[in-house]
C-alpha positions as CSV (number, residue, x, y, z in Angstrom):
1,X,-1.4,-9.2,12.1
2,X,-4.6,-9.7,13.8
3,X,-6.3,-6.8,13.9
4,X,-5.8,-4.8,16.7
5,X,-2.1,-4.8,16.9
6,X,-2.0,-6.5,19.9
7,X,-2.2,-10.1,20.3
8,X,-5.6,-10.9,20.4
9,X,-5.9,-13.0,17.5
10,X,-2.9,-15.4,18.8
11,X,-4.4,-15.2,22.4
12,X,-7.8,-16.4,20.4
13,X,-6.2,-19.6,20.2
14,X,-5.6,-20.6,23.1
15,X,-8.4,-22.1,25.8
16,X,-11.7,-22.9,25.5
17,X,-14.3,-20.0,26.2
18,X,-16.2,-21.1,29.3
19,X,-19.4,-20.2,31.1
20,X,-19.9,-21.6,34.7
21,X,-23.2,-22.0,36.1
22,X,-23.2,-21.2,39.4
23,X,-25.2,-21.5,42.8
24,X,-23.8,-18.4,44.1
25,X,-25.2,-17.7,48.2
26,X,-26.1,-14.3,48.7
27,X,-23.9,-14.3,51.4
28,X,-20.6,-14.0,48.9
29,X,-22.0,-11.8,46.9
30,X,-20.6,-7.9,47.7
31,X,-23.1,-6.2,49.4
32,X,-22.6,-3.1,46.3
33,X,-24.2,-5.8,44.0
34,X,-27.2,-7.4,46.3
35,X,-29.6,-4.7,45.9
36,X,-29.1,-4.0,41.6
37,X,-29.1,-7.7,41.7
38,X,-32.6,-8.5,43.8
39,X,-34.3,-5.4,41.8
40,X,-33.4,-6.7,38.4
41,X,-34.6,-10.4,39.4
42,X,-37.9,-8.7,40.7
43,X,-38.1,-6.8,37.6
44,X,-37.5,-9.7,35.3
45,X,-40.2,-12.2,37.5
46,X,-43.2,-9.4,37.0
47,X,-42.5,-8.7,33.3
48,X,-42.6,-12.3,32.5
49,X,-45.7,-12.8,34.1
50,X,-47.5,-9.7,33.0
51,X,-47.8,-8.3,29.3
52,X,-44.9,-6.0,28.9
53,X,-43.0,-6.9,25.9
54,X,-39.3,-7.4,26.8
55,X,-36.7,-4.9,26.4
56,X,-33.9,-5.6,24.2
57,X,-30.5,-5.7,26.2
58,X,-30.2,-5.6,30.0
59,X,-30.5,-7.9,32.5
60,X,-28.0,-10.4,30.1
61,X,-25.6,-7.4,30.2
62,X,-24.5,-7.2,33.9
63,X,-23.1,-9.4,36.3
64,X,-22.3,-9.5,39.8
65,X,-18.8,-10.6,41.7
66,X,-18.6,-12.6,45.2
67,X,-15.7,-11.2,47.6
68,X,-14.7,-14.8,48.5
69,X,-13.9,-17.8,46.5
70,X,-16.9,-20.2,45.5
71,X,-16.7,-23.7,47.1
72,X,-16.4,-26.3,44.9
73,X,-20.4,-27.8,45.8
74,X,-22.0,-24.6,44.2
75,X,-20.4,-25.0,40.9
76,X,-23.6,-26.5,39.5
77,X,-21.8,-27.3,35.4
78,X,-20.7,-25.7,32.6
79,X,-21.3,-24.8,29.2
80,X,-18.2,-23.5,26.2
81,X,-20.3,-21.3,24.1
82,X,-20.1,-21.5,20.0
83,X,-20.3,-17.9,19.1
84,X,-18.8,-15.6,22.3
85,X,-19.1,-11.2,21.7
86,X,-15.5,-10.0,21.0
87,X,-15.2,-6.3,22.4
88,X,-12.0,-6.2,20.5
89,X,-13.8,-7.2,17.6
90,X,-15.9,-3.8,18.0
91,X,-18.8,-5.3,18.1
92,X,-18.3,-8.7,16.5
93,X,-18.4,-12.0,17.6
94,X,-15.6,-14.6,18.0
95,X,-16.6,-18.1,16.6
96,X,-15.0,-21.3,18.8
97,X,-14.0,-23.9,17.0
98,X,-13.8,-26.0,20.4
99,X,-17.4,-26.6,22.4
100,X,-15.8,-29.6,24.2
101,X,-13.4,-30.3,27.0
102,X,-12.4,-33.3,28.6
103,X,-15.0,-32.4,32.1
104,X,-18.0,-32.4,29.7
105,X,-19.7,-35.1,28.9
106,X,-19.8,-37.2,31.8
107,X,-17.8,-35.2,34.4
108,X,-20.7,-32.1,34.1
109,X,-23.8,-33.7,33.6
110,X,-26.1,-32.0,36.1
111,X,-29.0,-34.6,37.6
C-alpha cells in the first residue's frame, strides 16, 4: 500500500521531477495573472532593498499560467530537484533518487 490508497507511491516512481526555467513574455501570460504578478515582483524588489525582514511563505507559493504554448527559444534550462513538497504526503516531502537526465549536463548548460 502506499499510503493513500491510491497509487501515488507507484506513480512516485516513474519520471524525473522537473523544474523549467523559463523566459516567459508578458504577452503569454493571461491577463488574470499580470497584475498579482507585477505587484508581487514590485513588492519583492522594495523589500530586498529596504529593511523589512522577509515574510515566511509567499511569493515561492504562487505561480502564473501563459494561455499559449511557450516557444522552444524561451526555455532558458532546467533543474530536477532532490527533495520536491508532496501534498499527498500532507505536508511531507518526496525525496528523488534521480537529479539527472540525459539533457543535463551538456544539452542545458545556460551561457
Amino acid at each position: 500500500m502506499d499510503g493513500c490508497g491510491c497509487g501515488a507511491g507507484r506513480q512516485r516512481q516513474r519520471g524525473i521531477p522537473t523544474v523549467f526555467e523559463c523566459a516567459a513574455p508578458l504577452g503569454l501570460i493571461d491577463e488574470d495573472f499580470q497584475d498579482p504578478l507585477a505587484r508581487t515582483l514590485t513588492t519583492l524588489h522594495f523589500k530586498e532593498r529596504s529593511k523589512i525582514p522577509a515574510e515566511d511563505g509567499g511569493a515561492d507559493e504562487w505561480g502564473f499560467s501563459i494561455s499559449a504554448p511557450l516557444p522552444a527559444k524561451f526555455i532558458l534550462g532546467h533543474i530536477h530537484p532532490a527533495v520536491v513538497s508532496d501534498p499527498l504526503l500532507h505536508g511531507g516531502d518526496f525525496y528523488s533518487p534521480t537529479t539527472t537526465c540525459g539533457w543535463c549536463s551538456p544539452h542545458s548548460q545556460t551561457s
